[in-house]
C-alpha positions as CSV (number, residue, x, y, z in Angstrom):
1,X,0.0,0.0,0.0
2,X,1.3,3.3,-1.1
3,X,1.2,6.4,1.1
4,X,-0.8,9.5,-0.3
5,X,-0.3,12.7,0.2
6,X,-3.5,14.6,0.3
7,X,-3.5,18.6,-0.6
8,X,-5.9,20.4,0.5
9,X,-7.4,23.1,-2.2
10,X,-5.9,26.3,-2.5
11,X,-7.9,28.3,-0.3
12,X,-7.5,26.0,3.0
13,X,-4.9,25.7,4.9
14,X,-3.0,22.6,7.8
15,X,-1.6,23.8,10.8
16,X,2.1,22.6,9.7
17,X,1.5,25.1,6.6
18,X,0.6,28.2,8.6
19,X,3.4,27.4,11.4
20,X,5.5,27.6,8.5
21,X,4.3,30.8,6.8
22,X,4.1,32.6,10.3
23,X,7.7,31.5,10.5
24,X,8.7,33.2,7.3
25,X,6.7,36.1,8.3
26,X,8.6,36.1,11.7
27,X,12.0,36.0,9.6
28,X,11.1,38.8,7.1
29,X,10.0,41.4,10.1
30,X,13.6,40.5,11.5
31,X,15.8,41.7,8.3
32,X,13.2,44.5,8.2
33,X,14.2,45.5,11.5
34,X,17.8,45.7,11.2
35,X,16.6,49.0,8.8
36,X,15.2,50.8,12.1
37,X,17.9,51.8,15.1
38,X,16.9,50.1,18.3
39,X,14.7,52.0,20.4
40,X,13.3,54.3,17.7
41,X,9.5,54.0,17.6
42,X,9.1,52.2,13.9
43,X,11.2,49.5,15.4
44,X,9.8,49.5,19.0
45,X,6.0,48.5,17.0
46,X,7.7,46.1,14.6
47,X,9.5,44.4,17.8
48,X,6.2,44.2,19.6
49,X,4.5,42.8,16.4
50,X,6.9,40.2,16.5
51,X,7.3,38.8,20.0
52,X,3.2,39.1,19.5
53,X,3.2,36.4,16.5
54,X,6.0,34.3,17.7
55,X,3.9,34.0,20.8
56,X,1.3,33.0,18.3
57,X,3.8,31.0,16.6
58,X,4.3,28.6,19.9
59,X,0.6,28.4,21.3
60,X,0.1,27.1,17.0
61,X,2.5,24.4,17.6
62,X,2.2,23.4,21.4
63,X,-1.8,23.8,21.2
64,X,-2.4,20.6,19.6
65,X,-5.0,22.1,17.1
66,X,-6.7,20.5,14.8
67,X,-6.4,21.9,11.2
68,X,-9.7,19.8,9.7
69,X,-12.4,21.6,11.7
70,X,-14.6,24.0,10.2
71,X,-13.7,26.8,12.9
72,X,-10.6,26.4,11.5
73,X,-11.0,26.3,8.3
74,X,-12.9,29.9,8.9
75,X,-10.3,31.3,11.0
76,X,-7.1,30.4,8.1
77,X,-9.3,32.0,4.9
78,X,-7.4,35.1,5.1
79,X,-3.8,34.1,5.7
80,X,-2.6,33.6,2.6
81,X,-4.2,36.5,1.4
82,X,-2.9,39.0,4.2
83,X,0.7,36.6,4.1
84,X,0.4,38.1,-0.3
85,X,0.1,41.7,1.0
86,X,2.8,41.6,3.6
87,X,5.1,40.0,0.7
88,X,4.4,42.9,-1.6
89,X,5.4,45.5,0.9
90,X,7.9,44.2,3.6
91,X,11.0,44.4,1.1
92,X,10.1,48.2,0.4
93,X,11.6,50.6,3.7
94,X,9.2,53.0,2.0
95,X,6.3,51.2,2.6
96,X,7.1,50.5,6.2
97,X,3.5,52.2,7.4
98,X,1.2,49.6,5.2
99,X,4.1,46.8,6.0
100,X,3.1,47.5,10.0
101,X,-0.6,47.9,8.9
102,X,-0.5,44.0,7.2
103,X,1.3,42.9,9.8
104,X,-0.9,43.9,12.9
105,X,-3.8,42.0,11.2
106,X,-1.8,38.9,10.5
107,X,-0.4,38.5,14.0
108,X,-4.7,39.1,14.9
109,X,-5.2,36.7,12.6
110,X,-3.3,34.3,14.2
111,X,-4.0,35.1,17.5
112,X,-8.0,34.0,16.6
113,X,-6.8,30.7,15.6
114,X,-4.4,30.2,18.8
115,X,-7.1,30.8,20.8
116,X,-8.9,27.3,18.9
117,X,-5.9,25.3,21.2
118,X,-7.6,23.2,23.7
C-alpha cells in the first residue's frame, strides 16, 4: 500500500503550513528591522509585532489544534491573502507604514486561531 499525500485546495490551509508561513513572516520582520535603530518607535512596533506572532507561533505548535475543523477552516481564509500583501510591501523601507498595517492583522489573525488550542 502506497502512502498518499492529500493537498488540501488552494484556499485551505494545515496547521504545519501556517506554522510555517508565520515563520517566514517572523523572519522577514527580523531583516526589516535591522533597517530601524533600536529603540526608535518604527522599530519598537515592529519588535512588539513580532514577539506578539512568535507568541502566536508557539501556542500554534504546542496547542495541539486541529487543522480539519470547520472553525478552523474559517479562521485560516485570510492568511494567505494578508501573508500576499505583507510580501508585496515588507521588502520596500518605504512602505514600512502599510508593511506594519499588514502585519498587525496577520499577528490578529493568528491570534484568533491560537485561541482554537484546547
Amino acid at each position: 500500500m502506497t502512502e498518499q499525500t492529500i493537498t488540501p485546495p488552494e484556499n485551505l490551509i494545515t496547521l504545519l503550513e501556517l506554522v510555517r508561513i508565520v515563520g517566514d513572516v517572523l523572519t522577514e520582520i527580523d531583516v526589516l528591522s535591522t533597517y530601524f535603530n533600536p529603540g526608535t518607535d518604527n522599530r519598537t512596533k515592529l519588535d512588539a509585532e513580532r514577539d506578539k506572532l512568535d507568541e502566536g507561533q508557539r501556542k500554534l505548535v504546542k496547542g495541539a489544534i486541529k487543522d480539519n475543523t470547520e472553525e478552523f477552516k474559517k479562521r485560516t481564509a485570510s492568511i494567505k491573502t494578508i501573508n500576499k500583501v505583507i510580501q508585496q510591501t515588507i521588502n520596500d523601507v518605504d512602505k514600512f507604514a502599510t508593511t506594519l498595517e499588514t502585519v498587525v492583522k496577520f499577528v490578529g489573525a493568528i491570534q484568533k486561531i491560537a485561541e482554537l488550542a484546547p
